[in-house]
N, C-alpha and C positions, 0 to 999 in steps of 0.2 A: 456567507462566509462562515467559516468552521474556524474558532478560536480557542485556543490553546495556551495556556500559561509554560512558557519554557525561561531556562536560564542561559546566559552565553556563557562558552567554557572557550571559545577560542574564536579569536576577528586577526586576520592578514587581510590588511586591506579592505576591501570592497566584500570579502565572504567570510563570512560568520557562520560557525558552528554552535549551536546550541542544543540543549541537553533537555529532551520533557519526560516526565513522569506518565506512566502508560497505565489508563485509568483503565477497570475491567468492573465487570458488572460481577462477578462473583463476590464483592464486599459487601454487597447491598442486601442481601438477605441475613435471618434471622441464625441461621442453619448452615454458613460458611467454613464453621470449625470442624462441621462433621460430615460436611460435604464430598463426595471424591472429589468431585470437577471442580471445588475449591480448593482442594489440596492439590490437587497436578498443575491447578493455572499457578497455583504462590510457589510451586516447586521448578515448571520448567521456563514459565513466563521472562523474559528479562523483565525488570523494575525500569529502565528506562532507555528512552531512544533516542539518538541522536542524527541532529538534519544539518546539511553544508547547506547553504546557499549565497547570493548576492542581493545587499543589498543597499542603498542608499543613504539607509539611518545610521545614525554615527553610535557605536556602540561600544562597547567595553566591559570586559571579560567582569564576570559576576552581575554584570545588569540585569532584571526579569523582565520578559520582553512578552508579548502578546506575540502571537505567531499564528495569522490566518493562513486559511486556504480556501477556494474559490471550491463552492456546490460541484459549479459545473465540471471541473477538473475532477474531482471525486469520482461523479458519473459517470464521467468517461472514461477517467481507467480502471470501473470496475466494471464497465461494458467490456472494454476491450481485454481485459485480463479473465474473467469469469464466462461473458455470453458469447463472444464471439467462438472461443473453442469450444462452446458445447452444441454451438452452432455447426461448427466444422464437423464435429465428430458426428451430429447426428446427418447430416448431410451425407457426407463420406460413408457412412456404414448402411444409406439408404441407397447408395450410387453402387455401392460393393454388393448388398444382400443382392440385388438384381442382375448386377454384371457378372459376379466368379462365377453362377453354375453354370452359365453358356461357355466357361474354360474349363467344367467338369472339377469345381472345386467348390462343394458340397459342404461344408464344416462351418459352423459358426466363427470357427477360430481366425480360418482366413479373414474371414470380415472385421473383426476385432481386430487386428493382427495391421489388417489394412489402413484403415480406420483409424488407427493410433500412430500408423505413421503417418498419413495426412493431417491430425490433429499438431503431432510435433512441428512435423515442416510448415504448419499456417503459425505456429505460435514462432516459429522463428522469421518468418516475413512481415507478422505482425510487429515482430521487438525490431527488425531492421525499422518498418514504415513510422513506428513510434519515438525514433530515435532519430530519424531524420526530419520530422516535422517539428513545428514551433513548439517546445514544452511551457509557454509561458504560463498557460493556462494549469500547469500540475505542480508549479512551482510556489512554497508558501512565500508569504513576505511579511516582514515585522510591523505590526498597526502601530505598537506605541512601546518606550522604552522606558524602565523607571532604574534609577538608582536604588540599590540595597541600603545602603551607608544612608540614607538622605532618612531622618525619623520625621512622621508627619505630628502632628501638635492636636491633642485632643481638644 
């Protein structure tokens, strides 16, 4: 499980939004201020993210809340969002180089051309099939809630 410190900014009911600070690896070095790639991430980055969900801990608006999310869930939709359409694309443009010259269409471009719209149309069957099957597994859920207001005693 992937753990995250967020706050809740809003609970109706049963789903709570909370708000997390979006941690980047560009603060960690020595060389950040004179960095480009630390300068375009602190310029175009938002500073923080926000997640809807449902869940069962009772909570309230300014709580800080742990907020896991399951490995396996990660894995999967970066199988599905990343490998699968490079999967597509390289399949498709290996089905293309071989099939357009037997229609006398000779050009890289066709295949490319091809290729990319196979690549779309699987990322759209993909986002239907992923949208109809159970997301429980990509869904985060609150481990533990603490009050802000509550001071603990040294």
């Amino acid at each position: 499980m992937i753990v995250e410190r967020a706050t809740v900014i809003c609970v109706q009911g049963d789903t709570v939004t909370v708000e997390a600070a979006i941690k980047t690896t560009c603060n960690a070095c020595q060389v950040n201020q004179d960095c480009g790639t630390g300068v375009v991430s602190r310029a175009l980055a938002p500073r923080t993210q926000q997640l809807t969900f449902k869940t069962p801990v009772p909570t309230k608006i300014g709580d800080v809340v742990k907020v896991g999310v399951p490995e396996a869930g990660i894995l999967s939709a970066s199988a599905w969002l990343y490998l699968a359409p490079l999967i597509v694309f390289l399949i498709s443009a290996l089905v293309f180089n071989n099939m357009l010259p037997s229609l006398g269409l000779y050009s890289e471009l066709w295949v490319v051309l091809g290729s990319g719209i196979v690549t779309f149309l699987g990322g759209v069957l993909t986002s239907r099939y992923l949208k109809s099957k159970d997301t429980a597994k990509f869904q985060p859920v609150i481990l533990s809630a603490t009050d802000p207001s509550v001071k603990l005693r040294k």
